[in-house]
N, C-alpha and C positions, 0 to 999 in steps of 0.2 A: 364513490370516487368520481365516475365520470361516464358519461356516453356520447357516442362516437358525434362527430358530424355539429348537429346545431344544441341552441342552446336548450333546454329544455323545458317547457313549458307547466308553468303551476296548474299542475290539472282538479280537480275537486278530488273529496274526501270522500272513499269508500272503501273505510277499514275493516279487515278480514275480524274475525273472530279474536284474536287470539290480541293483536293489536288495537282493539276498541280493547278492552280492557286496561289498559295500557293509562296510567295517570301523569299524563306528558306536566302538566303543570307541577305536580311534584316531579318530576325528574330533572325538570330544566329551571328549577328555586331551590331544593334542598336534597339532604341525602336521601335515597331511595336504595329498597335494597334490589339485586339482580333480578330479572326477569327473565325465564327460558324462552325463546320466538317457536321452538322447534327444528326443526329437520334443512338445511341449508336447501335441500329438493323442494321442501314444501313453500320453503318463503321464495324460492327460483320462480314457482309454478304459480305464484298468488300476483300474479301482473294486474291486478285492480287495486291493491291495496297502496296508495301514497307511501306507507311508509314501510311497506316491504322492498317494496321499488328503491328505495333509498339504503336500506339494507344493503342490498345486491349490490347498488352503485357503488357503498363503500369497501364492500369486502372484494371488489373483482374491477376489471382487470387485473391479474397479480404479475408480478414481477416473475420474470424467467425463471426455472429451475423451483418455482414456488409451491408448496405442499397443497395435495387436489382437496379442493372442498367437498365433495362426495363423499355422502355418511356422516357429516359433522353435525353437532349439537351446535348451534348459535344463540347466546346469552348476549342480555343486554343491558350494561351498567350506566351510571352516573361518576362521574368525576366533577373536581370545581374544574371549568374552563380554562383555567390558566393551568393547570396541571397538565392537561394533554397534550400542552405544546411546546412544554420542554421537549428539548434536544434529544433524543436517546440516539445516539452515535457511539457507530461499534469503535471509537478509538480512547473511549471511557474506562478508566478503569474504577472497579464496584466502589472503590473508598471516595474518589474524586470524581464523580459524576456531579456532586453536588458544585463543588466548587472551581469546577471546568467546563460549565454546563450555563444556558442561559436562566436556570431555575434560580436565581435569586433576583435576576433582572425583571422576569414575570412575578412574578409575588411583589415584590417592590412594585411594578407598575398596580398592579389588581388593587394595592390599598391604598390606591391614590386613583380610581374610578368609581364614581357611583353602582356604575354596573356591573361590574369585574367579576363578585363574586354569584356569580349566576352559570351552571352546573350545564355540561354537554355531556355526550350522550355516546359510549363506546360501543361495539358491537364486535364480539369475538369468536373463533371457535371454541369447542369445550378441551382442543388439546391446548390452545393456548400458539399453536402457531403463527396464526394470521388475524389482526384485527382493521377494525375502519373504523373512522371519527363521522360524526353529526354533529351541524353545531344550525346555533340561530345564525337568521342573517339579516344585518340591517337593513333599513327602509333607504338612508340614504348616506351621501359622505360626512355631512353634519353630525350626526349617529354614530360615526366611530371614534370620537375621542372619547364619550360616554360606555361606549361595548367594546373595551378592547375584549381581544379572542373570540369575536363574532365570525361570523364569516363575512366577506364582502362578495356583492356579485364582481365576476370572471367574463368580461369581454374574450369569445376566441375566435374571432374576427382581428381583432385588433388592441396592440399592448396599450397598458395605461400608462404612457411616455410623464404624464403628472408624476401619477405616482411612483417612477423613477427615480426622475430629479429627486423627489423629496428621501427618496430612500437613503439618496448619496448625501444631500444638505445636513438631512439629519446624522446620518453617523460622523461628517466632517465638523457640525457642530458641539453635540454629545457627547464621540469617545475621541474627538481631537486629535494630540500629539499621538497617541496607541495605535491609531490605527493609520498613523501616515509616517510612522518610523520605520522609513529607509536608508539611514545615514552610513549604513555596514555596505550595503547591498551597492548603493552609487556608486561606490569606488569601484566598482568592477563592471562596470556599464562599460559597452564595446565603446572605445576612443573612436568611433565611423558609425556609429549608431547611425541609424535611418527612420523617417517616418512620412506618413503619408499628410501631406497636407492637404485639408478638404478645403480650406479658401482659394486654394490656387492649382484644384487639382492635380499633383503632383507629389512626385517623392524626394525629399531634400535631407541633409546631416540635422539630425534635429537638434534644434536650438539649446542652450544651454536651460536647466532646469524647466522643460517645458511640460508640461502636463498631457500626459498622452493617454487612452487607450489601447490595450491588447487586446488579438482577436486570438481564444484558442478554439480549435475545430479542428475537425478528419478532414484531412487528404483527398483522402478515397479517390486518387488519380487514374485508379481502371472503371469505375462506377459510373463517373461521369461522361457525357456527351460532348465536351468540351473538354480543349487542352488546358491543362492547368498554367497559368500565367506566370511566367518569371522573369526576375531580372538578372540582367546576362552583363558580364563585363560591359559590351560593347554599349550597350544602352546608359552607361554612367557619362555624366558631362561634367565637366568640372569649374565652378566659377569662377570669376577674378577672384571673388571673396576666398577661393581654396575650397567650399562649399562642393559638396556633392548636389548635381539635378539631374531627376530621373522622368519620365516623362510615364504618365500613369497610362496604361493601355486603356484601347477605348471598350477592351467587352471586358468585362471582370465575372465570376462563377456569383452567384446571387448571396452565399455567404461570408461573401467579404465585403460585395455592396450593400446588402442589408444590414450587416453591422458600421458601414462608415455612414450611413442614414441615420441610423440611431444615435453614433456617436456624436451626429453633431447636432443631431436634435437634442441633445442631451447636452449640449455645449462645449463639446470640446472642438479643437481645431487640428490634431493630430490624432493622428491612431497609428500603431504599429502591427506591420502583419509580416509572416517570415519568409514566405515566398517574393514580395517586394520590395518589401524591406535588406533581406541578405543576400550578396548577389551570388548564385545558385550556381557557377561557373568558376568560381572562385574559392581553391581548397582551401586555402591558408584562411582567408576570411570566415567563409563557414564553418570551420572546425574552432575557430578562436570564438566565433557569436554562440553556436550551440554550447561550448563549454561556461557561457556566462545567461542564460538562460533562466535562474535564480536572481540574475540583479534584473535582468529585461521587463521579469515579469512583476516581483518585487516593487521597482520604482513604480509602476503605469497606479495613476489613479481610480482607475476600476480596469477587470478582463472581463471581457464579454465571452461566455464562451455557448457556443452550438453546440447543447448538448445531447438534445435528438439526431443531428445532421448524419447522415451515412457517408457524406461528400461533401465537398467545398461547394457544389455548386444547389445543394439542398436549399439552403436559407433559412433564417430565422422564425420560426411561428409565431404567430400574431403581428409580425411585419409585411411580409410579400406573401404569405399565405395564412389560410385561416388553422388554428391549432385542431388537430383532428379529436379531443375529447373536450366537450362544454361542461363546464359546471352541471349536476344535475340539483336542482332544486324541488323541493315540493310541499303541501299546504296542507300540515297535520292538526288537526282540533282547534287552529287559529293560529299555530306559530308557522311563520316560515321556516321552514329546515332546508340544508341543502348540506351534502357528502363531501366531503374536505380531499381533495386533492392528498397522493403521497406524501408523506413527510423529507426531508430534506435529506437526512438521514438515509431513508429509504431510496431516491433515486443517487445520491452519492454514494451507494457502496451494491458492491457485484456487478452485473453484466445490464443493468435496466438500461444505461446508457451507452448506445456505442461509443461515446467519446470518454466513457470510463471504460473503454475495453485497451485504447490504444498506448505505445507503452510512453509517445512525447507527450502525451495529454498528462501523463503523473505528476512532473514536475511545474506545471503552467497552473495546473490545480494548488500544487501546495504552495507554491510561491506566489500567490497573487494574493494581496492585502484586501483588494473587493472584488467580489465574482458576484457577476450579473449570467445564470446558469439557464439560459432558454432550453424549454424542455415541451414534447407536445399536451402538457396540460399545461403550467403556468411558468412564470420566472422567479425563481428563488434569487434572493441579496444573500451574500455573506459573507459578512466583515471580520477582523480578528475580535470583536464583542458582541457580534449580534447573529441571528440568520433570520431573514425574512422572509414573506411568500404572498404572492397577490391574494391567494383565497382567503386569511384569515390575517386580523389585525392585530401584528404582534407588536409593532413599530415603540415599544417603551422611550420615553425619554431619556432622562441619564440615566445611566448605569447604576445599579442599588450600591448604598453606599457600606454597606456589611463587607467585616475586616474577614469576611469566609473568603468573600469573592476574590477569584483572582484575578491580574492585571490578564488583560489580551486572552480570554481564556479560548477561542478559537484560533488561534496565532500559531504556527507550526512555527517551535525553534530549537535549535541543537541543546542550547543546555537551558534547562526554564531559569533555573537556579539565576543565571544571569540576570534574565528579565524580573523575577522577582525581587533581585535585590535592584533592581533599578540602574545595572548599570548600561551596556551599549545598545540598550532595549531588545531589536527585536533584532539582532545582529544577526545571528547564524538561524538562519531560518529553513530549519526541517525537524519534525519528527516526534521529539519527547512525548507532545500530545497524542500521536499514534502507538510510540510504544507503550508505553502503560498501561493503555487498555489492552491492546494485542496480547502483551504477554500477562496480562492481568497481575501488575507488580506496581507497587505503591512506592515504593522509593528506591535509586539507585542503588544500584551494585556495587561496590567499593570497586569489586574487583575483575567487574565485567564495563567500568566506566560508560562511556556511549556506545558501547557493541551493540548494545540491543536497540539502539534505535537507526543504525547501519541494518539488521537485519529485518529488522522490521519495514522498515523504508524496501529495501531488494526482496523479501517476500509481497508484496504488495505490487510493486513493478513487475517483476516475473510471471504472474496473473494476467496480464496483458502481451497484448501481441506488436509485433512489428515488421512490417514491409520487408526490410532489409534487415537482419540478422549482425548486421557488420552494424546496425546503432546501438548495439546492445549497450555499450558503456556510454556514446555519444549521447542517447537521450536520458539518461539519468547525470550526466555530468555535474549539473549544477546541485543537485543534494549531495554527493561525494564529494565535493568541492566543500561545501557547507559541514564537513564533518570530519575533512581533514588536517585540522586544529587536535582533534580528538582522539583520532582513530591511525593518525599518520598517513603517509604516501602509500598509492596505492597499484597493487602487483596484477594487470588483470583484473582489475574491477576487485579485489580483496584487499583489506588493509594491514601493513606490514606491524603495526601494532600488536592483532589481535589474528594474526595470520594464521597461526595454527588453530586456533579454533573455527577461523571462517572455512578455513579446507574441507570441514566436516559439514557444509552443505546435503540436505536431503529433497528429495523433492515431494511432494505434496503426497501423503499415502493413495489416494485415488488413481493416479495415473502414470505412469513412467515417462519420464522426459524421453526427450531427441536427440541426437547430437548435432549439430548444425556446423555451413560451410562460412560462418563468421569469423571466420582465423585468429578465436580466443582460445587458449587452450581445454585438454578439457576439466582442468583440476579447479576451472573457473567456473563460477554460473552462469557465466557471458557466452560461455561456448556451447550452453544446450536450449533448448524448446523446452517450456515446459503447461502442460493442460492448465493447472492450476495452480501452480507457484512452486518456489522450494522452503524451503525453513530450516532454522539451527533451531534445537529444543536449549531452552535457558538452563535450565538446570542440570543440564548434561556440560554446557558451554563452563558453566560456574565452577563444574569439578575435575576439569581438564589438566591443571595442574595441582592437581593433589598430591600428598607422598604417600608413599603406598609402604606397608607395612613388612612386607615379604624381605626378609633379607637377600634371597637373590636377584629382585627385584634393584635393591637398594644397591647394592654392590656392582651391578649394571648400571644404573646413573650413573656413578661415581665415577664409572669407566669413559662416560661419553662427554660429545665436546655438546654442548648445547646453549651456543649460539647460531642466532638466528641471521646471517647473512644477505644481505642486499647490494648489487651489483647497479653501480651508477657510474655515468660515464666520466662525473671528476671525483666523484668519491664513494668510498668503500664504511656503509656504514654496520654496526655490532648492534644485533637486539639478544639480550638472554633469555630464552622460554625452555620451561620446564618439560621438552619435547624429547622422547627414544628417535627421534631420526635425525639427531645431529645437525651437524653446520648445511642451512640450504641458501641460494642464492639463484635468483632469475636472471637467465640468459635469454639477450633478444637480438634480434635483427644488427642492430649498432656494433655487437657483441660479437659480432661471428667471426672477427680476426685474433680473438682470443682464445690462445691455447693452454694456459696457464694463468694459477693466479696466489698466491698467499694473502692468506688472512687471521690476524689475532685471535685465539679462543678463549676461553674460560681459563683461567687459570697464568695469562701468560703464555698458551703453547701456543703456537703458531700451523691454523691451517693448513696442508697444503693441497690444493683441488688438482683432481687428476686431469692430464692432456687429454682435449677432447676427438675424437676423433675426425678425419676427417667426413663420415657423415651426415655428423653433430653440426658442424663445423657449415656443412651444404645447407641441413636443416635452416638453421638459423641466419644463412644468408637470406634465404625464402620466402624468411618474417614467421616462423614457429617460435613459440615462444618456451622455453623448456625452463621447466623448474629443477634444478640442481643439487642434492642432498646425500648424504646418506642415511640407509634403513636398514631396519632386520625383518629381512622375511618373513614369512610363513608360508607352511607348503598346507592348505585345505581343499575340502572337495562341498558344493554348494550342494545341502540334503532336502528335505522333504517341510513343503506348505506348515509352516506355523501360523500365519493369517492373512487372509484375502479382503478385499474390501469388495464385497457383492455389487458393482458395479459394471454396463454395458462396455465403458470406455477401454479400449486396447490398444498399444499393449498395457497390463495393469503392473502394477506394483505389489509383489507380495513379500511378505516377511519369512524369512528360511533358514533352516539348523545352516551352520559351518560346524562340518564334518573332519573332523581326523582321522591319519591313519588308522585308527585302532576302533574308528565305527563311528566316535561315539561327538553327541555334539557338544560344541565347548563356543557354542558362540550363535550370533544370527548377522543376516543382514538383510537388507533391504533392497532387490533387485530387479528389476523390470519381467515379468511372465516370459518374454520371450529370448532373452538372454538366457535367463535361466534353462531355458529349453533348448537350448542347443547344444548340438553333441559334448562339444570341447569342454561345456559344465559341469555338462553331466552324467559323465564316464571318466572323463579324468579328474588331477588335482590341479587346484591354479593356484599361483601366488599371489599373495596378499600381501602389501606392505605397511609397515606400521609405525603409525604417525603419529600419534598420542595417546598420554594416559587418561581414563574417565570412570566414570561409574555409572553402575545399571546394567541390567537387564530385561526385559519382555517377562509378564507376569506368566505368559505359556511358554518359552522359552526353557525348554526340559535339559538341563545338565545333570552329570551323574552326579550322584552323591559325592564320591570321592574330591570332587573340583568344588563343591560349593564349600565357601569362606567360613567358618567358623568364628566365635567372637570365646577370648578364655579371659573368664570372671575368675579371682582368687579364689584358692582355698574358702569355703563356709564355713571352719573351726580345723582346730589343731588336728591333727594326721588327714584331714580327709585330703581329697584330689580335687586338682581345680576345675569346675565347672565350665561346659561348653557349651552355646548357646546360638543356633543357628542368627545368621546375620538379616537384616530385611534385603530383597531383592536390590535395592537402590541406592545401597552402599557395597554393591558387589565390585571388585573394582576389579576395571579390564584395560583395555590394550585397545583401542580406537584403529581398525584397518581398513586398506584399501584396496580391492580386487583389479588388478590392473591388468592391462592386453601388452603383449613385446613386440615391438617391431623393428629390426635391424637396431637394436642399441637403446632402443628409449621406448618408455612405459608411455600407456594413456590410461585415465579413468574410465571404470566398467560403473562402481558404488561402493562406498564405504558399507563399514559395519562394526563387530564388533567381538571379540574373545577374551571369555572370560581368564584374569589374569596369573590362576593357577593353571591354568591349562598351557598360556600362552608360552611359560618362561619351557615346560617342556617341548615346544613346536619350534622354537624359532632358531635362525640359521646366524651363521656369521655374517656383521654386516657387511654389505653392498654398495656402490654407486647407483643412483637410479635420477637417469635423465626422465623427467615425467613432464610429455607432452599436452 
């Protein structure tokens, strides 16, 4: 991979035993079969050998949280060189990696170089968790339009601003129209949009279609030594022209100077950055810019983003300071080799980057059509067709012209379906490409339409952290925005579409969320912390509205009103879902002169929502936000560890019987260790209430005999009895609940779960009102 400091010097050959053996000229011209090196200690401890030295470089530094090399068997294969540099990105799903992948655009280049098909060199452990690449490296720049998939020497002193320009020229000539459609996204550019102008020093209303750069990067406004720089109402001037001028302060943090260096070394004459650019003092404005955030970053002809930076005032590597890992190169049997840098893949996803840790960085990532991603080994390009990297020459011309390949295939957009058929291109840009692979699903859902790329998008966000608590929906704005065609208007960061399913939020099994003082509710995902993300399981989501076969199941439908109710300040709108908790409707702040209200149900009856008290009535002047329904109880008691995730992090999340009166378990859920431990859980019964119907159960999840579902097959021949025939665990069908806390008149979330739904129709009470805060 790499070592620290300078660059590394071609030192002479003196290979160990094991590696003189080793027939480099067959491994780097044709297939070769694996080679064992031995023990990862023993090739650690062989520092005379060039190309064990090369070894180590590739397989270490490892990314955070990464599997210890200690004890590992290290093998070492051949692949053709254009093979190892496809994409493997975790937002792939196994059928369409090929043709959402830039693997047909390297193949198509390979058979159009004389050199292409010439074989690099992997190096792995023997579990298969962690590998590193070796590749040649050319002599000089000449040499690479001959060797694509070579490596090229890595300046980390100083970026190859050539090889920039050319990264941008080429994808603007190559993939063209694809990768510069923003014709959705403009229309929703802030009407006062602002940008920095580097000819006249200054920050003015940016011109009509002007080509600009975005910078994204951390904050990190306690990190730094400097006050982070803003603009303030009072510093706006206003011209004859109507024109906004702002006057650019004279210190700025080093990574917003060293990207408006670049930027215009790179020839642009605008750049946009959000601390300058949006005035910081001004609510109304910045709540209306951050909410369009998707077109900001969408338009910009490339984003430049600091993706090492800790701070604003870090700066760029290989601009104002030298990158701290050099290329390691070395001089085996006559070939130059040298360790290839992360893969692209690898520093975009988990914690390697802090500016993939933060939660406004999500959206600046997915919406930007070209990312120039500084990182302290090299700078990755990646366009909606291509991703590039200074160490190795991937730079293909056009795009392969195979009817596999898909249009934009790194392109985040709400429904591909659009872009495939070619209609408002790259219109709604978020996601599809993430969900697919995430939930490892090849084609939509009929009947989960865009839910799964809403959940996949807010599991990916919620993995990250943020400053303020109170941005929870602020910095994801613009992909909710982007999926509100889809998914409908949204309740608390959840969509009134597919509402009842999004209620059923879980958080990550590893670690138990937070609650936090962001004044979302907490039936929301906005209103908690969470270690690792939350998640909806799809195929639980898929069976939420099932009919359920129980007649007294059936006979309680038929009872209830179920419509889905939404409270707007000029209109009252009807959704029907197939939900046990009746008519609900959000009450907020605006709302709190309301005592009353009817509303149409199913059927022609007529709603009527009960007076709220005057509490309720306080609450919601306060800005609480309460969700409005009715439910059927359950009265359970939370029983004994069905499964722990062996992890340090606390408090943890374990899975756990829901107990009845009568002992016995008829359900589980999913609770934080320390909730679960305290008295009120665990000595007495709590209520649960219950929100949907589902299937499934926990393969350890022990109910008695008596509750598990049976399935009855006909008669086998004339007088016999019809055959019974246990059901599989995953077509168990339950009752979807939620453990809620009372306080003066209105519920909060503790965790959902789940009871199985012969048990449940014996547990449950008459319904209730339940304000849920």
């Amino acid at each position: 991979m790499a070592h620290k400091r300078a660059l590394s010097p071609l030192r002479p050959s003196r290979l160990c035993n094991v590696c003189r053996e080793i027939d480099f000229d067959k491994f780097l011209h044709r297939h070769a079969w694996s080679k064992k090196l031995g023990s990862w200690e023993q090739i650690e401890e062989s520092t005379s050998c060039p190309f064990c030295r090369l070894v180590v470089s590739a397989l270490g530094p490892r990314p955070p949280n990464a599997p210890a090399l200690a004890g590992e068997r290290i093998t070492l294969r051949n692949e053709k060189s254009w093979k190892l540099f496809v994409s493997q990105s975790d937002y792939d799903g196994p059928e369409r990696s090929e043709r959402y992948s830039n693997k047909l655009d390297l193949k198509a280049a390979a058979e159009h170089a004389p050199g292409a098909y010439t074989y690099g060199l992997r190096v792995s452990t023997k579990s298969g968790d962690y590998s590193g690449l070796i590749q040649r490296v050319t002599k000089s720049h000449e040499e690479e339009k001959d060797f694509p998939f070579w490596c090229r020497p890595v300046n980390p002193d100083m970026v190859n601003i050539g090889l920039l320009k050319s990264w941008l020229k080429k994808c603007q000539r190559y993939h063209g129209r694809s990768c510069d459609e923003v014709a959705v996204s403009t229309t929703r550019l802030p009407l006062n949009l602002r940008v920095i102008d580097l000819e006249h020093k200054c920050i003015i209303s940016a011109p009509k279609n002007c080509a600009y750069a975005a910078i994204s990067y951390v904050w990190g406004e306690r990190l730094m030594e400097m006050k982070m720089p803003k603009t303030l109402r009072e510093h706006v001037q206003r011209m004859p022209s109507g024109s906004d001028y702002i006057k650019l302060p004279k210190v700025l943090p080093r990574t917003i100077r060293d990207t408006m260096d670049l930027a215009q070394s790179l020839g642009f004459r605008y750049v946009w950055n959000d601390s300058l650019c949006i005035v910081q003092d001004d609510k109304a404005e910045q709540k209306d810019q951050m909410s369009r955030m998707d077109a900001v970053y969408n338009s910009a002809t490339v984003t430049i983003a600091a993706g090492s930076s800790i701070h604003a005032d870090w700066g760029l590597p290989g601009i104002s300071s030298t990158r701290p890992y050099a290329q390691h190169m070395e001089k085996v049997k006559g070939f130059r080799l040298a360790s290839c840098f992360p893969s692209f893949s690898t520093v975009d996803s988990g914690t390697f980057l802090t500016w993939n840790t933060r939660g406004w960085t999500f959206q600046e990532k997915l919406f930007s059509g070209r990312l120039l991603l500084f990182t302290d080994h090299q700078i990755y390009f990646k366009c909606k067709n291509a991703i590039w990297r200074e160490d190795v020459i991937l730079e293909a011309s056009r795009p392969s012209q195979s009817i596999r390949r898909r249009s934009s295939p790194f392109a985040w957009v709400a429904d591909r379906r659009s872009l495939e058929e070619n209609k408002k291109g790259i219109g709604y840009q978020v996601l599809d490409f993430l969900a697919f692979g995430q939930l490892n699903i090849n084609e939509k859902q009929a009947d989960l339409g865009l839910f799964p790329n809403y959940t996949t998008a807010i599991t990916m966000y919620t993995q990250r952290s943020l400053t303020n608590p109170s941005d929870a929906i602020n910095a994801i704005a613009g992909v909710l925005k982007t999926l509100q065609a889809h998914v409908g208007q949204y309740h608390a960061g959840l969509p009134d579409v597919y509402f009842h399913q999004a209620l059923l939020w879980q958080a990550m099994p590893w670690a138990a969320p937070t609650p936090t003082d962001s004044g979302y509710p907490s039936w929301s995902w906005a209103g908690w912390e969470f270690q690792y993300g939350c998640v909806w399981y799809l195929e639980e989501m898929r069976q939420i509205q099932a009919t359920l076969g129980s007649s007294e199941i059936n006979e309680l439908q038929r009872s209830m009103h179920l419509a889905f109710v939404s409270w707007y300040p000029t209109q009252l709108s009807n959704r029907e879902v197939s939900s046990p908790c009746g008519p609900m409707r959000v009450l907020s702040q605006e709302f709190s002169g309301l005592v009353s209200s009817t509303a149409r149900g199913i059927g022609g009856s007529d709603i009527v929502w009960p007076r709220l008290s005057p509490y309720i009535v306080q609450q919601l002047g306060s800005g609480v936000t309460l969700l409005q329904f009715s439910a059927i109880p359950v009265e359970l008691r939370i029983g004994k560890v069905i499964l722990e995730e062996n992890i340090v992090y606390s408090p943890r999340l374990q899975l756990r019987e829901l107990v009845d009166h009568n002992g016995d378990c008829v359900g589980e859920i999913w609770i934080s260790s320390h909730v679960a431990a305290s008295p009120a859980l665990t000595n007495d019964f709590a209520d649960f209430i219950t929100l949907s119907w589902g299937k499934g159960l926990h393969q350890e999840t022990r109910i008695p005999f008596r509750y598990e579902p049976v399935r009855v097959a006909p008669p086998p021949g004339p007088g016999r009895a019809p055959e019974r025939a246990s059901m599989p665990r995953s077509s168990w069908r339950v009752a979807n609940v939620m453990l809620v806390n009372w306080a003066r008149g209105f519920a909060t979330r503790v965790a959902v779960g789940k009871v199985i739904i012969t048990a449940w129709v014996q547990q449950s009470r008459d319904r209730e009102w339940v304000y849920l805060g």
